[in-house]
C-alpha positions in Angstrom: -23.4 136.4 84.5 -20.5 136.8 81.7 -18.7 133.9 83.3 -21.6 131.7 83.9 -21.9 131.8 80.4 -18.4 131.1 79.4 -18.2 128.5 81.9 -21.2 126.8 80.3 -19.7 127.1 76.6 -15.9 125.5 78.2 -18.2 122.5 79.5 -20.1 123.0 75.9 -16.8 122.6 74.3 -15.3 119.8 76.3 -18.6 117.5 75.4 -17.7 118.3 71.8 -14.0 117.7 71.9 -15.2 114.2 74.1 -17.9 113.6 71.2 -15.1 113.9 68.6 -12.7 111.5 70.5 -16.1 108.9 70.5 -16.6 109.1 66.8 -19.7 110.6 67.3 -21.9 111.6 64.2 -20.9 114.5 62.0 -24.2 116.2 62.2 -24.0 115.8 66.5 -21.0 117.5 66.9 -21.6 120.4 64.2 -24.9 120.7 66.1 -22.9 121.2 69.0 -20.8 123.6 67.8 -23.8 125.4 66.2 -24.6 125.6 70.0 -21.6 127.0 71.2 -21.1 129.7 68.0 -24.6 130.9 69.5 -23.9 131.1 73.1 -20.4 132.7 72.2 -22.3 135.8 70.3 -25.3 136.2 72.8 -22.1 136.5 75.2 -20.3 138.9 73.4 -23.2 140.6 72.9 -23.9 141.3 76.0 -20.6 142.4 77.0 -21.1 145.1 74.3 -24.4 146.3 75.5 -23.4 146.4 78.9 -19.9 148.4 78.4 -22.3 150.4 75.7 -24.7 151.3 78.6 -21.9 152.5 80.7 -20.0 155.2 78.2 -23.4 156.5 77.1 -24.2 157.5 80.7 -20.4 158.8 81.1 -20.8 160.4 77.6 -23.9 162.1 78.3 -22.7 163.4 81.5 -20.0 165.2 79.6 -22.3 166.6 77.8 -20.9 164.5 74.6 -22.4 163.1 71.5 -23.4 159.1 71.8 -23.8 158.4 68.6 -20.4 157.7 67.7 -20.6 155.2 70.6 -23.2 152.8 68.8 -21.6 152.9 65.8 -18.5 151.9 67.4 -20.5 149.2 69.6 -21.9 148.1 66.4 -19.2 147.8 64.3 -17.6 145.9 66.9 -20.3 143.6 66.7 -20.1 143.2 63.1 -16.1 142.5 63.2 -17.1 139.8 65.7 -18.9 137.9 63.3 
């Protein structure tokens, strides 16, 4: 699913780069990019809540705390941005 994603920003990308090499309007291609900025944090995101998902149920098994988990996941969200 990840890759799907990033495959589909790459083509996303190459239109852009192909749009720029056509003199294409300055509003098209930052519409594009708009586009790809999106799909590129809705990725990341994902990638976050998954791998967040995953050390909560190893955490709790351990019998740890999660909290410190979110706020890492978090912060690591906010750093992306």
């Amino acid at each position: 699913n990840v890759k799907r994603r990033l495959r589909r920003v790459e083509g996303q990308v190459r239109g852009v780069l192909r749009m720029m090499e056509e003199g294409k309007n300055c509003k098209d291609v930052v519409s594009q990019l708009s586009a790809i900025r999106s799909a590129v944090d809705k990725t990341m995101a994902l990638i976050v809540a998954v791998n967040l998902e995953q050390c909560i149920l190893e955490e709790k098994e351990k019998g740890g705390d999660t909290n410190k988990l979110v706020q890492e996941a978090v912060e690591l969200l906010i750093k992306s941005r």
